[in-house]
N, C-alpha and C positions, 0 to 999 in steps of 0.2 A: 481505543485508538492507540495507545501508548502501546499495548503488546505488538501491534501492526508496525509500530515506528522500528520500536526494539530490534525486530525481525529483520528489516527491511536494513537497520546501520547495521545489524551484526550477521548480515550477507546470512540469514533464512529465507527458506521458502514459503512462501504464502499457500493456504490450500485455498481451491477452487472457489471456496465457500466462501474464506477472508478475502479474498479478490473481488468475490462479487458483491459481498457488501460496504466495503470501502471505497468502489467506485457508486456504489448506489447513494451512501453518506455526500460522499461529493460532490455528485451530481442534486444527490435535493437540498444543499448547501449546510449541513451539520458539521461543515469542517471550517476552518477557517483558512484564508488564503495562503498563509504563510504553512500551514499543515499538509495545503495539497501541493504546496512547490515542493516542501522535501518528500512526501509522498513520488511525483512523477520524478523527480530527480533521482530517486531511488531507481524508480522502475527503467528509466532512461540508460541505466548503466548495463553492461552485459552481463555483470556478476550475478544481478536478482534476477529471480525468475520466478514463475507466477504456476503451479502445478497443477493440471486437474487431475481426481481423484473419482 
């Protein structure tokens, strides 16, 4: 998770692969709430963007 955070403040791109299992994490609740705000707030901005590969 932390590499994911890392990425995502220092305006990297996610592969296909880190996007599908950090919304899968989240959705079966392995994150905590405050993780998945700055998560979507990340993804919220137009800087981040999420690549498929």
């Amino acid at each position: 998770m932390k590499d994911i955070l890392n990425k995502l403040i220092t305006h990297k791109t996610l592969s296909k692969e880190e996007a599908k299992n950090t919304l899968v994490n989240i959705s079966s609740g392995k994150y905590n709430q405050f993780i998945c705000y700055i998560i979507f707030d990340c993804l919220h901005d137009e800087k981040y963007h999420i690549r498929g590969t």
